[in-house]
GUROLO-436022 format. One record per residue: chain; residue number from 1; x, y, z of N, C-alpha, C, O, CB in turn. Coordinates in steps of 0.2 Angstrom, whole numbers, plus 5000, padded with zeros to 4 digits. Glycine has a CB too. Example, Ala and Ser with C-alpha at 12.3 -4.5 7.8 and 13.67 -1.06 7.14 Angstrom:
REM residues 2
A, 1, 5066, 4972, 5039, 5062, 4978, 5039, 5066, 4984, 5039, 5071, 4983, 5042, 5057, 4978, 5045;
A, 2, 5064, 4989, 5035, 5068, 4995, 5036, 5064, 5000, 5039, 5067, 5006, 5040, 5070, 4997, 5029;
//
This chain:
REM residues 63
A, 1, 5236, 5590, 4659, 5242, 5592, 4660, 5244, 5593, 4668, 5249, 5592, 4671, 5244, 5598, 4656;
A, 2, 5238, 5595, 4670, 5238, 5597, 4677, 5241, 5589, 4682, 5245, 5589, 4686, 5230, 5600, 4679;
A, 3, 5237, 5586, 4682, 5238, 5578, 4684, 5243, 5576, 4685, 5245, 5574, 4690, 5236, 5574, 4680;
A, 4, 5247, 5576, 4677, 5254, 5574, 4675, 5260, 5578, 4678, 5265, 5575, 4679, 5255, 5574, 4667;
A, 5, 5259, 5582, 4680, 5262, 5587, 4682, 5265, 5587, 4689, 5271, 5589, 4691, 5259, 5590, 4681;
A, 6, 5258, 5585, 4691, 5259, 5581, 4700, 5262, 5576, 4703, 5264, 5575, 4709, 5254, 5578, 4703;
A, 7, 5262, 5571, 4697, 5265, 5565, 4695, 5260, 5559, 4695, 5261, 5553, 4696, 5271, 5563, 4700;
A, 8, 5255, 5561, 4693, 5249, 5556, 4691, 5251, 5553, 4683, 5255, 5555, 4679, 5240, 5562, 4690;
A, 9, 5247, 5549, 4682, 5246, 5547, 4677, 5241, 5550, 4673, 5244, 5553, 4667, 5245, 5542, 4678;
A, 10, 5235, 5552, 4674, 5228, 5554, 4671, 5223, 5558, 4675, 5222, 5555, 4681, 5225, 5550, 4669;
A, 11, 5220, 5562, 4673, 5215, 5565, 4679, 5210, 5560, 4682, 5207, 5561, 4688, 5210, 5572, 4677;
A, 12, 5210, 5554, 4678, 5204, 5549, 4683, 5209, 5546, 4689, 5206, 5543, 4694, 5202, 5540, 4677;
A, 13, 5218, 5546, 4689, 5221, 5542, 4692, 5221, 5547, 4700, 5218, 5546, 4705, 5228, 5540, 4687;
A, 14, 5225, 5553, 4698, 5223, 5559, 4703, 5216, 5558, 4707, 5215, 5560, 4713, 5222, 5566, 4699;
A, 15, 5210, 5555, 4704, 5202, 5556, 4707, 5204, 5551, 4711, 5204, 5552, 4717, 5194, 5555, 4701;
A, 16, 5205, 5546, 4708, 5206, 5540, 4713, 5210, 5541, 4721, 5208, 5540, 4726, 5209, 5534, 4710;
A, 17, 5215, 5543, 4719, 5218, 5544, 4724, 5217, 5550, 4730, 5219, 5550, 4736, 5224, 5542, 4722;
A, 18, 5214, 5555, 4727, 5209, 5560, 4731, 5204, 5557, 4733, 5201, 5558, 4739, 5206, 5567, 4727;
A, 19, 5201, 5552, 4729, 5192, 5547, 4733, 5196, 5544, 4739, 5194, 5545, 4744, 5188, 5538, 4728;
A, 20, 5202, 5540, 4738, 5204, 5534, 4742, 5208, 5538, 4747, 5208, 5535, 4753, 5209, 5528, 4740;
A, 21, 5210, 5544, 4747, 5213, 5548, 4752, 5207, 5551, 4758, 5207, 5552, 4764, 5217, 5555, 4747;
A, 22, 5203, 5552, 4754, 5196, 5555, 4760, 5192, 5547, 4762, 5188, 5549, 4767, 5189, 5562, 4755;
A, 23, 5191, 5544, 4762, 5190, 5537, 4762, 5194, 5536, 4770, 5191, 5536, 4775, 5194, 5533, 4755;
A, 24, 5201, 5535, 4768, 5203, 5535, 4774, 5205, 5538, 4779, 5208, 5536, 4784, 5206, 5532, 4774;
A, 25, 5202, 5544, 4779, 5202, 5549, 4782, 5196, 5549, 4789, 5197, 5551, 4795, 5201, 5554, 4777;
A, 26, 5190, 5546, 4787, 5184, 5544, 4789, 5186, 5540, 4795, 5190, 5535, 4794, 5179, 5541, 4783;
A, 27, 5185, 5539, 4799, 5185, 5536, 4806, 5179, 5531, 4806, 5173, 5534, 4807, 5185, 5542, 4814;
A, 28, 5178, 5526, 4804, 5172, 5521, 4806, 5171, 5518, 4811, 5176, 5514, 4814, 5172, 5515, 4802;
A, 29, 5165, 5518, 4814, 5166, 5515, 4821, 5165, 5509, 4822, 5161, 5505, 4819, 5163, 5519, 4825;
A, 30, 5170, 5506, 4830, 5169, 5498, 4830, 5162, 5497, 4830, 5158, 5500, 4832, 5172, 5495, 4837;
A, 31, 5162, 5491, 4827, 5156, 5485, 4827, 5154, 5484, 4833, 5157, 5485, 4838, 5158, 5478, 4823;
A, 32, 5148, 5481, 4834, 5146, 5480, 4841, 5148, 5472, 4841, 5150, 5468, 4836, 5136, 5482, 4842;
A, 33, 5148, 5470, 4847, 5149, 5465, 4850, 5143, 5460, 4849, 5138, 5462, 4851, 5152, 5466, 4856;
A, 34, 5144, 5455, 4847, 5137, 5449, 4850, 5140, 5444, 4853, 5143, 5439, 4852, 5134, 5444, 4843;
A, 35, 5139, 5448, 4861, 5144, 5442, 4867, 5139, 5436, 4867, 5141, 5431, 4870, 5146, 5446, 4879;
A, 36, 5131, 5434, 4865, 5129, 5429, 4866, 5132, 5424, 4861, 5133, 5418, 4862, 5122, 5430, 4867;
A, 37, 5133, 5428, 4854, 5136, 5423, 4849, 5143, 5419, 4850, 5145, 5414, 4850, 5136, 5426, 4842;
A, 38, 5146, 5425, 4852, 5154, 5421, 4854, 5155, 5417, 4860, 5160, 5414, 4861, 5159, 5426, 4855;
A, 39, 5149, 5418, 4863, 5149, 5411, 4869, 5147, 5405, 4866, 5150, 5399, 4866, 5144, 5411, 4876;
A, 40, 5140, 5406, 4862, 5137, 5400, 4858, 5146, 5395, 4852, 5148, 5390, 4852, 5129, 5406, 4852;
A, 41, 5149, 5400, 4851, 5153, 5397, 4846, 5161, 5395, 4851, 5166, 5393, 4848, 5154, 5404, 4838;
A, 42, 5161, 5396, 4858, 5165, 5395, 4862, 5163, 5388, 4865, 5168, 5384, 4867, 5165, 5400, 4866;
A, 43, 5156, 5387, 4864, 5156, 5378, 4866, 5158, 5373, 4860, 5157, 5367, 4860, 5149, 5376, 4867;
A, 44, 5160, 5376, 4856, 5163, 5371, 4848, 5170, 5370, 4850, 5174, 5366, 4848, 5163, 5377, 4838;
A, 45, 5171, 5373, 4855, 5180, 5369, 4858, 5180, 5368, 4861, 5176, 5370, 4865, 5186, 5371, 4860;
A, 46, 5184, 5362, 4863, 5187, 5356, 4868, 5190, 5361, 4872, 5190, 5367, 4870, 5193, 5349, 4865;
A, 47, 5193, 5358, 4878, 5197, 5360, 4881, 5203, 5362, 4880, 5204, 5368, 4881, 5197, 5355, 4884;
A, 48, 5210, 5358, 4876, 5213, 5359, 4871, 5213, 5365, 4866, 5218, 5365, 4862, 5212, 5354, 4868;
A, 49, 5209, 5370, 4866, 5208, 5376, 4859, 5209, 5372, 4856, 5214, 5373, 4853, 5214, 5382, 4857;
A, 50, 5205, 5365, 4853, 5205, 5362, 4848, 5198, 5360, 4843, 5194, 5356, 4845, 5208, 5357, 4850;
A, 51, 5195, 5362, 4837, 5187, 5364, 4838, 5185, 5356, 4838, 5188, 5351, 4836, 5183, 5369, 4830;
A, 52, 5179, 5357, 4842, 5178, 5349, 4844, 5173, 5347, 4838, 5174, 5341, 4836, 5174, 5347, 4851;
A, 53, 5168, 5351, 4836, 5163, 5351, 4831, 5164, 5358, 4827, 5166, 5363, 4829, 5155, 5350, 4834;
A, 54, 5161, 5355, 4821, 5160, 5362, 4815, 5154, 5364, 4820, 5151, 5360, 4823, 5157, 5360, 4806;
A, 55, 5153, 5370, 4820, 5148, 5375, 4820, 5142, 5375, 4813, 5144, 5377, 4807, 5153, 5381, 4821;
A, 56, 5136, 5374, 4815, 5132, 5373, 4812, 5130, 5379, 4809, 5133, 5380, 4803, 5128, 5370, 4816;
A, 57, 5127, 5382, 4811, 5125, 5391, 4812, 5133, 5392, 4805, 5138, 5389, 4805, 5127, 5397, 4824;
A, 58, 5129, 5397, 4801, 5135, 5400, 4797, 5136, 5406, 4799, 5141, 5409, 4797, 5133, 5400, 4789;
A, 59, 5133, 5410, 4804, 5134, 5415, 4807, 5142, 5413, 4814, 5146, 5417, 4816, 5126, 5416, 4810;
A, 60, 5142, 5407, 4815, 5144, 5408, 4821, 5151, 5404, 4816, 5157, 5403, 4819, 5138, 5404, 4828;
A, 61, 5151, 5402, 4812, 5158, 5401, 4807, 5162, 5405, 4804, 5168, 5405, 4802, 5158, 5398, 4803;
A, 62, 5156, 5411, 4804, 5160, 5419, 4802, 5164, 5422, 4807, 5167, 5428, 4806, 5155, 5424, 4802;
A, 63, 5165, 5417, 4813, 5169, 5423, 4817, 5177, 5422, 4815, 5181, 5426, 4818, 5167, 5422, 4826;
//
């Protein structure tokens, strides 16, 4: 009743949105950089910004 009251749906609905509310509350911190990978995957372009070849490496297609 308590839930409904808040204007929830159900006390599972309230939980969720108290999980997803502290969730984004949390500051994550940036990712590290791989400047050797993003050069490696910087020779896959022409001149043009146009990709000259696929990238082999499934890592370096992830970017």
């Amino acid at each position: 009743m308590l839930a409904r009251a808040r204007g929830f749906r159900n006390f599972q609905h309230l939980r969720a949105c108290r999980a997803a509310g502290a969730r984004l509350e949390t500051v994550a911190e940036p990712a590290m950089i791989d400047h050797a990978l993003v050069e490696r995957t910087l020779r896959q372009f022409g001149g043009a910004v146009q990709l000259a070849q696929w990238p082999s490496r499934r890592k370096a297609r992830a970017i």
